[in-house]
N, C-alpha and C positions, 0 to 999 in steps of 0.2 A: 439878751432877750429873756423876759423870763414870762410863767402861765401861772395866772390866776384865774380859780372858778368865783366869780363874782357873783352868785347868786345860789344858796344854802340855807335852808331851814333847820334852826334846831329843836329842840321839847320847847324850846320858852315858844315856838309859833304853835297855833292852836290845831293845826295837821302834823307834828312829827313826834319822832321820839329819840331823834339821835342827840347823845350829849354835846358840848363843844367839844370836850377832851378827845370823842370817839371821831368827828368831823378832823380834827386837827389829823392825829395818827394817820386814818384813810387818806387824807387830801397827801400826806409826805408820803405812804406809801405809792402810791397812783404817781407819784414824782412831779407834782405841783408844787412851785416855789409859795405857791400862798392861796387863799381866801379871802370870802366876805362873808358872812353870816350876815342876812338880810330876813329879819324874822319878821313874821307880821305883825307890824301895826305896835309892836312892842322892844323894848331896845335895853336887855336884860343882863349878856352876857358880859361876863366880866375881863375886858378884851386886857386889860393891862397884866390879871394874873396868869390869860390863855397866853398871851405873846409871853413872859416872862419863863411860861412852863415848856413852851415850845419855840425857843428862842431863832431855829433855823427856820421859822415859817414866816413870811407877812402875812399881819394879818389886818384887814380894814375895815375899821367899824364902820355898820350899818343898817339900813332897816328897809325892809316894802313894806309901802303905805297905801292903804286902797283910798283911791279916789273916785270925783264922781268922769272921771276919762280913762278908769283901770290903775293901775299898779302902778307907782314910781318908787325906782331904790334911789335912797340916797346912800350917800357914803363919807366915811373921815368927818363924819359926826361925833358929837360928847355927847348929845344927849338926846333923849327923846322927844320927838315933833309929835305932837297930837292932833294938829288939824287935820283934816282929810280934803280939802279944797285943794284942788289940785295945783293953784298957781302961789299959793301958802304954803306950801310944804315945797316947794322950789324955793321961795321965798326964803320960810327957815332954814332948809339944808345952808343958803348962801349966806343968811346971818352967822351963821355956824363954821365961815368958812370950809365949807364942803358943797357936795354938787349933787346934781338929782339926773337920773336918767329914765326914761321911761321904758318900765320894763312889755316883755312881749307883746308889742306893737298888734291887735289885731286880736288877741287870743280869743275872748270867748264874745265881742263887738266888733263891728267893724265901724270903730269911734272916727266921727268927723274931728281930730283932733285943732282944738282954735290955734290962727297963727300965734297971740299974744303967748299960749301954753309953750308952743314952739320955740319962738324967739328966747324964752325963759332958762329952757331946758340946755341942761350941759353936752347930754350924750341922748343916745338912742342903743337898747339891747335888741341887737339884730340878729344874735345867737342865741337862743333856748331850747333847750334840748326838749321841752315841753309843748314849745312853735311851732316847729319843724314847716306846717306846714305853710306858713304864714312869712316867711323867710324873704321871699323877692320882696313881698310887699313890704317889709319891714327893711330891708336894705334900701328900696324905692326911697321909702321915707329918713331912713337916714343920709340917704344922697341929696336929699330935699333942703333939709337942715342944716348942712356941714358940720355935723359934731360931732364929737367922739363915738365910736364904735365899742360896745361891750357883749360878755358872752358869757352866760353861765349855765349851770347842769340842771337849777331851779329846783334841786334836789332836795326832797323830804324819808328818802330812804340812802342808808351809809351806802350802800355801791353803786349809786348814783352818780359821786360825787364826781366831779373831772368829765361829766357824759360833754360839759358845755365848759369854754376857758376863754379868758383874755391874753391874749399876746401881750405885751407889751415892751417896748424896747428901751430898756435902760437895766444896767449892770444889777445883780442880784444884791449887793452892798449897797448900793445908792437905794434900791428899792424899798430899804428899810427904812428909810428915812420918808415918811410917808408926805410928806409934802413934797419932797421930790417925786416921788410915785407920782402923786396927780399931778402934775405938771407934765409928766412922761405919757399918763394918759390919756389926758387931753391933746397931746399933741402925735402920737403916734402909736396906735391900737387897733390888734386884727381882731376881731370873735371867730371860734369856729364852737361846732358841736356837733353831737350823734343821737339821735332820738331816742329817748327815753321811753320805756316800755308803757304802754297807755295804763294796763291795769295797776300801776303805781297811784294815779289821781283815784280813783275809787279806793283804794285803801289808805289814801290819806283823809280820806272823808269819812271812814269807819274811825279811824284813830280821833279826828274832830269831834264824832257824836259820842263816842268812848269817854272822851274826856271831858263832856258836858255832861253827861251821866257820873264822874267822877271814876270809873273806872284807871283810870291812867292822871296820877296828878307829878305834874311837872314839877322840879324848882322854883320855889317863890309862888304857886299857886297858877291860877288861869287870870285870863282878864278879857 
């Protein structure tokens, strides 16, 4: 069994300022076997030199991409999806052989989501540390669905990290073999998580107008 936080912001999302390097370190100290950096809307980090420089960590590339039904991460993507249509961007995750799951079910709508979006979808994040409060409904609908179960800290500050995890049951070794990973995910995945201190989201939203003013310029610029 091993715990991944499946859902982390880094400077390349337009609310944070933690580096990958500094996300990697926290997530091994906290005793997480791995990650996902899911930055918005942009898909920047350079996951082959962060795996190479942190070799005891899995790590899985991916992205949250706002749509017009909220947030969906995909994962064990190459490369960047730009559409924001939500049933397109399930689409490309699965061109890409990779998967899409919809993140915190509920957070800031109470979206009728379409069955077609559903059928589409791999998993459902039923754990965010960001949700808390939206949790039955968000387990509801993952019972709804039958699909994989995921869970992250949805973390845009470093001690955040590990507040939200994915269980997953398959040996620490085989999990580095990332296609074995999603296979393991898909098939047998707990979320759990702890809620995340509210006044975090307003000071990621100070850090957002921060860096539309240029105060704070990330790697590689804004977008």
């Amino acid at each position: 069994m091993i715990k991944l936080d499946m859902q982390i912001h880094s400077c390349f999302s337009f609310d944070s300022l933690s580096s990958p390097e500094r996300i990697a370190e926290a997530a091994a100290k906290k005793g997480l076997n791995g990650f996902a950096i899911t930055d918005h809307n942009v898909f920047r980090v350079d996951h082959v030199a962060l795996q190479r420089k942190y070799p005891e960590l899995i790590i899985v590339p991916g992205m949250e991409i706002g749509t017009e039904y909220g947030d969906i991460l995909v994962y064990f993507i190459k490369e960047e999806i730009r559409t924001k249509k939500a049933e397109e961007v399930v689409d490309k995750a699965h061109e890409q052989d990779g998967i899409a799951v919809l993140a915190h079910p509920y957070h800031r709508k109470k979206y009728n989501y379409p069955e077609s979006l559903l059928e589409k979808l791999d998993g459902i994040e039923t754990r965010n540390s960001h949700n808390v409060d939206n949790s039955v409904l968000a387990d509801e609908l993952g019972k709804k669905c039958g699909k994989c179960l995921t869970g992250g800290s949805d973390a845009h500050f470093i001690f955040e990290i590990g507040n939200g995890y994915t269980s997953i049951d398959i040996d620490k070794s085989m999990g580095k073999d990332l296609k074995e990973l999603k296979l393991a995910l898909r098939k047998n995945s707990k979320p759990d998580c702890i809620r995340s201190p509210s006044w975090t989201f307003l000071v990621s939203q100070v850090i957002k107008y921060s860096k539309r003013l240029g105060l704070f310029t990330p790697p590689g610029g804004l977008r």
